[in-house]
C-alpha positions as CSV (number, residue, x, y, z in Angstrom):
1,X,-4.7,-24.5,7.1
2,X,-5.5,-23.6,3.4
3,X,-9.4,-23.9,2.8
4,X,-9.4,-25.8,-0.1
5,X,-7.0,-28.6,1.6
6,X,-9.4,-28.4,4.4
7,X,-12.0,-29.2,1.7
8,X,-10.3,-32.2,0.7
9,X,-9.5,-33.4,4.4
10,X,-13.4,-32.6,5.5
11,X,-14.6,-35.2,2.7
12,X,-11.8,-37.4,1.9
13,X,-10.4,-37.9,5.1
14,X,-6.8,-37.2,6.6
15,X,-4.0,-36.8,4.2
16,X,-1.8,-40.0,4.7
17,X,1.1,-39.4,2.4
18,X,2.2,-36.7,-0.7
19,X,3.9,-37.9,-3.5
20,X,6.5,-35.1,-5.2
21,X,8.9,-37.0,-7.2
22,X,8.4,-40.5,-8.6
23,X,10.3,-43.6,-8.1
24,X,13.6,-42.4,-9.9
25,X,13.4,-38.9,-8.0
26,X,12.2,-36.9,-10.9
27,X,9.7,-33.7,-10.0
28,X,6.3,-34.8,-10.8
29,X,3.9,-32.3,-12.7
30,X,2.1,-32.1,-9.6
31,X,1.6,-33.4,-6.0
32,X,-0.1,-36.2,-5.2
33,X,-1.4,-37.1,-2.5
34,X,-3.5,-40.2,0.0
35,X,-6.2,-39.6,1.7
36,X,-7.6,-41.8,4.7
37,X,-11.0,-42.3,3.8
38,X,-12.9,-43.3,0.4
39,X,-16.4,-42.7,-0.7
40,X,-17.3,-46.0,1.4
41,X,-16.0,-48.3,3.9
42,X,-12.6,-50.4,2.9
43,X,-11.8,-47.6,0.2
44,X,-9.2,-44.7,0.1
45,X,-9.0,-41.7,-2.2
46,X,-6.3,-40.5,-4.1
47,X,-6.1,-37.1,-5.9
48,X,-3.9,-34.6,-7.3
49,X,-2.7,-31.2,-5.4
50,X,-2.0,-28.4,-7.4
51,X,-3.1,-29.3,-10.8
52,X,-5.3,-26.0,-10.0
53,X,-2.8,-23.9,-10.0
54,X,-3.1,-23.7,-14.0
55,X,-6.0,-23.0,-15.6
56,X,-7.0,-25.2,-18.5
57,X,-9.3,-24.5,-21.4
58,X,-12.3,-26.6,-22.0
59,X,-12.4,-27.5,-25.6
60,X,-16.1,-26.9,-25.8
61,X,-16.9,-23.5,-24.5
62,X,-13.6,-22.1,-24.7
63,X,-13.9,-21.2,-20.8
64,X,-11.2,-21.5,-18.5
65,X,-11.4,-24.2,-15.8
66,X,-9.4,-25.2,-12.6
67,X,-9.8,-28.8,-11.5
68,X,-8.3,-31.9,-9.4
69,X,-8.3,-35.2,-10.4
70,X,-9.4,-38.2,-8.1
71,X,-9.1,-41.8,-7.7
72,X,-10.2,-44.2,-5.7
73,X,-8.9,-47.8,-4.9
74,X,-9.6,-50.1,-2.1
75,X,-7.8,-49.8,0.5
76,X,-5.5,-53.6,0.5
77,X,-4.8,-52.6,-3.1
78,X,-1.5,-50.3,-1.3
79,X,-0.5,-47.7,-3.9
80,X,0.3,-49.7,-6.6
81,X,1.1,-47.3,-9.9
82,X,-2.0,-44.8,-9.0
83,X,0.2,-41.6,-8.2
84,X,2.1,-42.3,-11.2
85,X,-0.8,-42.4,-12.9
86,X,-2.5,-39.3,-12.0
87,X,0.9,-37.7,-12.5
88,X,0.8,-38.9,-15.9
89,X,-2.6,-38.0,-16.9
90,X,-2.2,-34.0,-15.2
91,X,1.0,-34.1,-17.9
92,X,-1.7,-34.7,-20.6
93,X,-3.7,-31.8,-19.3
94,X,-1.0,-29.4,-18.7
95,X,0.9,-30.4,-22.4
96,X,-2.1,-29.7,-23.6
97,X,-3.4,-26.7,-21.8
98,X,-7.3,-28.5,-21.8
99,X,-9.0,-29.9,-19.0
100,X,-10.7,-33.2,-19.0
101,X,-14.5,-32.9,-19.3
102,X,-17.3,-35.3,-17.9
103,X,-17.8,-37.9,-20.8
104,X,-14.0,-37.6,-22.0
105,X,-12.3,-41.2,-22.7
106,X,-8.4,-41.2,-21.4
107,X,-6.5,-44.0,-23.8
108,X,-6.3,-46.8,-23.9
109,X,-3.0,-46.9,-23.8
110,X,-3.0,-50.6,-22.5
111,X,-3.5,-52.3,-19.1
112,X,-3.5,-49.6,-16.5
113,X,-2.6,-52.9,-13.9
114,X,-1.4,-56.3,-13.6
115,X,-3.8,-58.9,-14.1
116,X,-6.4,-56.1,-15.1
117,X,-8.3,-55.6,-18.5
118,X,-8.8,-51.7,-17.6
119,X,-7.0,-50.0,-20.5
120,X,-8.5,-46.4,-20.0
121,X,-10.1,-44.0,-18.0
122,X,-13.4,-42.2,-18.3
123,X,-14.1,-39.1,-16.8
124,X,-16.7,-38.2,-14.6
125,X,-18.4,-36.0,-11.6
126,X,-17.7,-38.1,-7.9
127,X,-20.8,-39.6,-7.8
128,X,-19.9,-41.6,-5.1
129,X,-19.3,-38.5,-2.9
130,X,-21.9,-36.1,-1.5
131,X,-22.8,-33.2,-4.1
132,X,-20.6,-30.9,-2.4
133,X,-17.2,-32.4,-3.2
134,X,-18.3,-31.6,-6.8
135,X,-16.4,-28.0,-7.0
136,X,-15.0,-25.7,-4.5
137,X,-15.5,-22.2,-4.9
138,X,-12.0,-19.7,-4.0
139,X,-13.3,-16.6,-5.0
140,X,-15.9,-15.0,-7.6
141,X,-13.6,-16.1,-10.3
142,X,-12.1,-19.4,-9.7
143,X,-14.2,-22.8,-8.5
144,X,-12.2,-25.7,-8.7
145,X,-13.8,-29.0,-10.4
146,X,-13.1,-32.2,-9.0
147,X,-12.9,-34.9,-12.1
148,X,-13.2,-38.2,-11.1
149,X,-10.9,-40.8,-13.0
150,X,-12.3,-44.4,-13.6
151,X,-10.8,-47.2,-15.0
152,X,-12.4,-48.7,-17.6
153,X,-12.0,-51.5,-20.9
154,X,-10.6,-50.7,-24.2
155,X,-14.5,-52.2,-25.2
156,X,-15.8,-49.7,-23.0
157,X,-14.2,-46.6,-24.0
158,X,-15.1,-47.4,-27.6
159,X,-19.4,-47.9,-26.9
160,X,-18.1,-44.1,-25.0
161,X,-16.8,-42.5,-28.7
162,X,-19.5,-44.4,-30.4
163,X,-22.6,-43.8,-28.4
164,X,-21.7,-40.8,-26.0
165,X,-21.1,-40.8,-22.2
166,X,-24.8,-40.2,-21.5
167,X,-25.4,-43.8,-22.5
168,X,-22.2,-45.2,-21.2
169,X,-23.6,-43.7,-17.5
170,X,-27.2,-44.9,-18.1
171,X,-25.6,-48.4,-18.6
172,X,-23.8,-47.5,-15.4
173,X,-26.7,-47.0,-13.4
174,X,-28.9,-49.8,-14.8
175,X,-25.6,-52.7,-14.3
176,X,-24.2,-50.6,-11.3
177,X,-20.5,-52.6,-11.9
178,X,-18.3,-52.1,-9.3
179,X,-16.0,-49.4,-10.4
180,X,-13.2,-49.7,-7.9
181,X,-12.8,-53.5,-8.7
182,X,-9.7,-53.0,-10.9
183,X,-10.1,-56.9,-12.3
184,X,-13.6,-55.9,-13.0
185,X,-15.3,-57.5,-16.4
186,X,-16.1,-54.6,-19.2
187,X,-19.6,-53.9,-18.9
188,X,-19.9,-54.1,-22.8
């Protein structure tokens, strides 16, 4: 088995189900897939495969970077649109040849779900997992980052540009919203 899926699998659980086309049979950018297990009981992670395969350029040091997006959703939520969604945000990353940085604001672009006023996402480390699901080291020259991708208000992701993600997170800690409610009230 490849190490770095066995990575995945060790903290996210079994894979449950790959996504390589979307609803109309169109290629996606990249392969998502399901796992069985989230960061806590009643929760299951989804995340990109194969997003690493290109590096991208962070648009601060100029460094190259591999990385995999995740998300995570309760479990009785079913799939709703989140593979489409991570298929459409690794397009924004490979169409632009940068990765997505802790503190970046993705959108808004609108609601993300029904009945939901989550318009954005926000990038981040996975907090919710154990330290070592951070990055996974390949070789001496290529670690890939796993970016977290959490839905958040159009309110939200303004106080983000305005103030800076350091006290976007503090507010995190201090209010400690539930970040995998998708109906969730903005924190702002």
């Amino acid at each position: 088995m490849d190490k770095f899926i066995q990575f995945l699998e060790n903290h996210l659980g079994t894979i449950e189900y790959g996504w390589s086309n979307d609803d109309n049979g169109e290629r996606l950018p990249v392969q998502i897939v399901k796992y069985s297990k989230g960061p806590f009981s009643g929760t299951k992670t989804f995340s990109t495969l194969g997003l690493n395969k290109v590096p991208l350029t962070s648009y601060v040091s100029g460094k190259q970077i591999w990385q995999e997006l995740i998300f995570v959703s309760y479990s009785n939520s079913g799939n709703i649109n989140i593979p489409s969604l991570l298929a459409q945000v690794s397009q924004i990353a490979l169409d632009s040849g940068s990765a997505f940085l802790r503190g970046d604001v993705i959108g808004p672009y609108g609601p993300i779900f029904d009945d939901s006023n989550l318009e954005a996402f926000y990038v981040t480390i996975p907090c919710y997992f154990s330290d070592s699901f951070d990055a996974f080291k390949v070789d001496d020259k290529k670690t890939i980052i796993m970016a977290w991708l959490i839905p958040i208000t159009s309110k939200e992701a303004e106080f983000i540009r305005q103030n800076g993600w350091e006290q976007f997170e503090e507010k995190l800690e201090e209010l400690d919203p539930d970040l995998i409610d998708f109906k969730r009230e903005s924190i702002i």
